[in-house]
C-alpha positions, 0 to 999 in steps of 0.5 A: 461325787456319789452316785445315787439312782432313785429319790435321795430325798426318800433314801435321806428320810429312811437312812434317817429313821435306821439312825434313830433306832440305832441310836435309840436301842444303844447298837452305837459303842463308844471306843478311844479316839473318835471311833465307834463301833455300830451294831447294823442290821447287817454286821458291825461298821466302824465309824471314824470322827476325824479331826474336822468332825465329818464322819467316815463309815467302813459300811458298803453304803457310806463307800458308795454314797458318801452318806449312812445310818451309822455315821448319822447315828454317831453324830445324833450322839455326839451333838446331843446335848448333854442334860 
């Protein structure tokens, strides 16, 4: 289990919002084989679809609570419906 000190429900709506403005201003790149690149605020993570379609992050966030932007990011993008 993830550790988590404070509200999560606060942490939850923060990491929400970081995930919109990635995805809004285009800092996720699509590469080959369910991997992303997303451009944070503090460096560049890769993000991994695995084949049961959970996402996994290499940013110290995702390491320790399981959970981030850039990960959310990718799945905003990948679940948007296509127009």
């Amino acid at each position: 289990m993830h550790r988590y000190r404070g509200d999560y429900s606060q942490y939850k709506a923060r990491m929400l919002e970081k995930a919109k403005k990635l995805v809004r201003n285009n800092r996720v790149e699509p590469l080959d084989g369910g991997r992303y690149n997303v451009i944070g605020d503090h460096g560049t993570y890769n993000v991994v679809q695995g084949p049961d379609g959970r996402m996994a992050c290499s940013c110290p966030g995702y390491r320790d609570k399981g959970l981030c932007s850039h990960s959310t990011a990718v799945e905003m993008l990948v679940k948007k419906p296509r127009r």
